[in-house]
C-alpha positions, 0 to 999 in steps of 0.5 A: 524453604529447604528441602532436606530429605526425600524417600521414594519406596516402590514409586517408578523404578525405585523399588527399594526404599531410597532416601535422597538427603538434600543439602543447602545450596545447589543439589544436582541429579547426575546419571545416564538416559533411562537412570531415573532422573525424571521419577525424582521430579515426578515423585516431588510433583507426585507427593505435592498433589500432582491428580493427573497421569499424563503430567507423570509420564503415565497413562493412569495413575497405578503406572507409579507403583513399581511394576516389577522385573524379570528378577523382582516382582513388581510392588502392590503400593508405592509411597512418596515422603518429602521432609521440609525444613520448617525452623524458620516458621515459614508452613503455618504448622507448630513443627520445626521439621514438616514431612509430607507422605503420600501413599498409593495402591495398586487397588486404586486407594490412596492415602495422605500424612503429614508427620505421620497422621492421616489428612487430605489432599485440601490440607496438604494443599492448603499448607504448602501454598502460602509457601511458594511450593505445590503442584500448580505453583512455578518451582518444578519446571519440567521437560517442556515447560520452559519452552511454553513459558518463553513464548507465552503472550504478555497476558499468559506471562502475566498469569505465570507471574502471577501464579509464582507470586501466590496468585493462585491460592486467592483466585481459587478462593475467588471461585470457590466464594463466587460459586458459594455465592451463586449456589446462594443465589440458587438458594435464596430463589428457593427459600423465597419460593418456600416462603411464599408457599408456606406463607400461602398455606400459614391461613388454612394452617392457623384455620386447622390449628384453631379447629384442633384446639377447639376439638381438643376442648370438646373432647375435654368436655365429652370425657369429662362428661362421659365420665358423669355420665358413667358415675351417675350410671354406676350409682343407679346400678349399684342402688338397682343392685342393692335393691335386687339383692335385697328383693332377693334375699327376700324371695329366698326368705319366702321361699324357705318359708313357703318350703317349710309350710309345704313340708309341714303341709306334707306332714299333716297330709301324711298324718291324716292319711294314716288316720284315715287309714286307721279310721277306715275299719272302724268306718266300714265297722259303723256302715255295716253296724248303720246297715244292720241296725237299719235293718233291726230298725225296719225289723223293729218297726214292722214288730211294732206296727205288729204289736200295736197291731195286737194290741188294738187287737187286745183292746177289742170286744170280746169274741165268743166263747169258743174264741176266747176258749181258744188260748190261756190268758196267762200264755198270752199275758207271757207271750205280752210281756216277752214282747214288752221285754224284746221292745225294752231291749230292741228299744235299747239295742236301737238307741245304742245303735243310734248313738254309735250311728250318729258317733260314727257319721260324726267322725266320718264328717271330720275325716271328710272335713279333714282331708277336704281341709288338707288337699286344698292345703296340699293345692295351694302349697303346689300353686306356691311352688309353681309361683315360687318356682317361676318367680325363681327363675325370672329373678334368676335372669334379673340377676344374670343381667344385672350381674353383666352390668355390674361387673361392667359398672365395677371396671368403670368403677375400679377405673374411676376410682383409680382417677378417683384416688388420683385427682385426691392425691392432687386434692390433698397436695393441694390442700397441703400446699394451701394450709402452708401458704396460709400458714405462711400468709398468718405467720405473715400477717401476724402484728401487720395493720391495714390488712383489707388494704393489703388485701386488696393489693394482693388480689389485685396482683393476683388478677394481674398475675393471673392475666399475665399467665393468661397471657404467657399462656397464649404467647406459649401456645401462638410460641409453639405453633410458630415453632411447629411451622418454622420447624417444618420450614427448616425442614423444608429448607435444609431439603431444598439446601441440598444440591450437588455442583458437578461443575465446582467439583471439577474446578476443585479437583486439580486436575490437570488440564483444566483451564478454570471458569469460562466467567474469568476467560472472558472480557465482556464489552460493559453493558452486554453482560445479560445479553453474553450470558444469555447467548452462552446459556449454561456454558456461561458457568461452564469449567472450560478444558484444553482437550476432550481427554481432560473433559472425559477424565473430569466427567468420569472424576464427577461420576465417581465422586457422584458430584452431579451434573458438569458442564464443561467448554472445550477448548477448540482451534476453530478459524477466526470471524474476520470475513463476518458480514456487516450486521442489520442496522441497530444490531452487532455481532455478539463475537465482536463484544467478547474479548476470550482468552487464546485456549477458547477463543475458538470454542467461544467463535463456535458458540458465538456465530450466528448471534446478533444483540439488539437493544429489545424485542422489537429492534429483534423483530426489525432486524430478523425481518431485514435479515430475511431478506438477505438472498442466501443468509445463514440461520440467525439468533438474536440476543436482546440487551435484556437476556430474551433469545430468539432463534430460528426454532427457539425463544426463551426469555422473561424477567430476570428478577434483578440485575445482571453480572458478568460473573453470575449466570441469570437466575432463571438460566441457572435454575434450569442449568441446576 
């Protein structure tokens, strides 16, 4: 692997863009103390991924960026580009030349290129290290380095071969695979809580589902029959209508025609008022004429009992002389015939009398009769009108009424007709369809023999289909019922997937310091692994760290990416557990059945003092009770072979659901660590 050139702009004391070309062969870097000799190694660690600043020579990360002098003012960014020889094939890139570019602010932002495009540390990563080179890889050995590297042990030697060799990138895989497979476990417990939850509420669901599609049913029938019932009164109030209408125009017809009579009532009325009053002078004419010729009656009666009183008087025998000497026969006989004569014309004056009396009373009789004849006209024709006139106005509310259900019934109606117009739109498609096919089913069965057997075949595929339907139909429905519930289940799940790792984003973050999972730091004696891992509690999947500086940038680089909880070990120089008391019989330290790695044994020590594992709970009760006895003994905890702890103010314990691993925390400890 050649690396041809390096360009440094604005990175430590390299404020001017510089490019160092890096022939083949040996390239050396010559120059006096303070000259800048380091900042090339650091800026070749730097652009390689190098996350901490203590490893640079800084005390954060801005300290690469050019702060300034007192002629120049200092820079606000400072970038790194490494060009690397790839004509060989050895970066799985398709590019002869590969130049990797990092880039960062003063504001605290930072970017990644390769040939120019923006990428991430991980693909940066990813790409240089089946070749050998990167930030935790053995090609850059700095100040110091050398030093630890020659007296490492024979196991910290190894892990350096190891990792020069390419170890690294396969044991991150490792972890990165463990701590997937762990986060399934996690899940797994889940999605079976889920599945037995969902599975207790599928009954009372299904219960719901069948009561929803029968309700569904009957509010079918309730509209359809609603919507008969609305027809059925639709056509009673518009038969009721038509009836009033009728009755209506009836009434009016009467009315005008009573109206009319009455007119002509008051017409006559009129009329014989004006004959009245025309008759009325000759009326009081004939009254006075009645009177008078009354009075000529009594006049002429008194002349007659006169005359017949003188005429007896004439017929008398014959006084003596001197009376009948007293008057002249012939004044007498004048005087007789001036009475007969004033008796022919009273007699005549009387009857003429009689007849315009009789006249007159007849003609009084028929005025009379006429305006009797005419007032009971008039009363009856008011008696109507005051009928009418009531008819009138109970009709009038009728027909309120009704109008406000019949404009009712005609929006029931429009809307009837609107599914009315619609279900015959359906109607006449079907029926369409219905003379097409039989038109193909004639067309068909033209010159074919033996058509009631193919009839018969055809409606027994018809009763086939129609049960295949019947029973596609069902499957459909139980089909989108189930994918309802698996849906929500998805749901449910995707939700529960849903979970951060504070831990796993500390191991994948390079930071420096970190020192790895405390699973691979640890050599467990076989057949203690429950029981180590139930001691150790949520540190059993801990990231351990060499220094609490390491732990408060790891914590910090967790917060900021918002990654969760971490639990970290920190490394500790804690004395060692020679002088440790014999344990209870049946019982061993738990320290004695770990072999840790030198950077935690101490910390391991610490976790690990005061534990004893025993086979089972009663061999803990036996041994806790002798331990008791002990004159001045320390506080003791102990671990059975099955994970249950028991402490001096604490116990947990129970079924792990399954068997447990070194490498994988007991489910029920890692739930409650999650």
């Amino acid at each position: 692997m050649h690396l041809k050139t390096l360009t440094l702009r604005g990175f430590k004391s390299f404020a001017s863009a510089t490019t160092l070309r890096l022939e083949p062969g040996i390239t050396c870097v010559v120059g006096p103390n303070g000259s800048g000799k380091s900042n090339v190694v650091d800026a070749l660690s730097w652009v390689m991924g190098e996350q901490g600043a203590k490893s640079l020579r800084g005390g954060a990360m801005a300290d690469v960026i050019f702060a300034g002098t007192s002629s120049r003012p200092p820079l606000g960014r400072a970038e790194v580009s490494l060009t690397i020889d790839n004509a060989d094939g050895a970066l799985p890139i398709e590019y002869s030349e590969v130049t990797i570019s990092r880039t960062l602010f003063r504001n605290g932002g930072s970017e990644y290129a390769i040939n120019g495009a923006s990428c991430r540390l991980l693909d940066i990563q990813d790409l240089l290290s089946d070749s050998g080179l990167g930030r935790e890889m053995h090609v850059i050995v700095g100040q110091g380095r050398l030093d630890a590297v020659l007296q490492a042990t024979a196991e910290e030697r190894r892990g350096f071969i190891e990792e020069a060799a390419g170890v690294l990138k396969h044991r991150k895989r490792k972890d990165k695979a463990l701590r997937k497979l762990e986060a399934m476990a996690g899940n797994l417990a889940r999605v079976s809580d889920l599945t037995s939850e969902i599975r207790r509420q599928l009954g009372p669901l299904a219960k719901q589902a069948d009561v929803a599609r029968r309700a569904q049913v009957v509010q079918v029938d309730l509209r359809d029959a609603k919507a008969r019932l609305l027809a059925d009164d639709l056509v009673q109030l518009t038969s009721s209508l038509a009836q009033e209408i009728a009755d209506e125009t009836a009434l009016r017809e009467e009315r005008d025609t009573v109206e009319a009579a009455q007119q002509e009532a008051r017409t006559r009325l009129t009329r014989l008022e004006a004959e009245a009053a025309a008759a009325a002078p000759f009326l009081s004419e004939a009254t006075e004429m009645w009177y008078r010729l009354s009075s000529l009656r009594e006049r002429l009666r008194g002349t007659h009992t006169l005359a017949g009183e003188r005429c007896r008087l004439l017929g008398a025998p014959e006084a003596p002389d001197e009376q009948r000497n007293d008057r002249d026969p012939a004044d007498l006989d004048a005087q007789a015939q001036r009475a007969r004569d004033a008796e022919a014309e009273l007699a005549t004056e009387a009857q003429k009398a009689r007849d315009d009396l009789e006249a007159a009373v007849t003609e009084r009789s028929y005025a009379e009769q006429k305006a009797a004849d005419a007032e009971k006209a008039l009363a009856s024709v008011h008696r109507g009108v005051a009928d009418r006139r009531e008819g009138l106005a109970r009709l009038t509310g009728q027909v309120a009424a009704t109008r406000g259900k019949v404009e009712a019934a005609e929006a029931e109606l429009e809307r009837l007709r609107r599914d009315l117009a619609s279900a015959q739109e359906r109607a006449d498609k079907a029926r369409r369809e219905f003379t097409a096919l039989e038109q193909q089913a004639v067309g068909a069965t033209e010159g074919e023999e033996d058509l009631d057997a193919a009839h018969e075949k055809a409606l027994a595929a018809l009763e086939h289909a129609q049960a295949r339907v019947s029973e596609l139909t069902e499957a459909e429905r139980e089909a989108d019922g189930a994918k309802a519930t698996w849906t929500a289940r998805r749901d449910a799940l995707e939700l529960s997937l849903t979970r951060k790792d504070g831990t796993g984003t500390v191991l994948e973050s390079d930071l420096a310091g970190v020192l790895g999972p405390v699973a691979d730091l640890l050599t467990v004696e076989p057949g203690y692994e429950t029981a180590l891992a139930a001691a150790l509690g949520p540190l059993a999947d801990a990231a351990a760290m060499e220094s609490v500086d390491v732990a408060v940038d790891a914590l910090r680089h967790v917060r900021t990416e918002d990654a969760g909880q971490a639990r970290l070990l920190l490394a500790h120089d804690a004395p060692g557990q020679e002088n440790l008391e014999p344990p209870p019989e049946g019982a061993r330290w738990a320290v004695d059945l770990v072999r840790p790695a030198e950077s935690v044994r101490g910390a391991v020590a610490l976790l690990l003092d005061g534990v004893l594992v025993v086979d089972d709970l009663g061999a803990a009760r036996k041994v806790r009770a002798q331990w008791a006895e002990r004159p001045g003994t320390t506080e003791l905890v102990t671990v059975t072979l099955d994970g249950d702890v028991i402490g001096p103010a604490h116990a947990r314990g129970g079924s792990t659901g399954g068997r447990a691993c070194w490498n994988c925390t007991p489910p029920g400890t890692r739930r409650r660590a999650s």
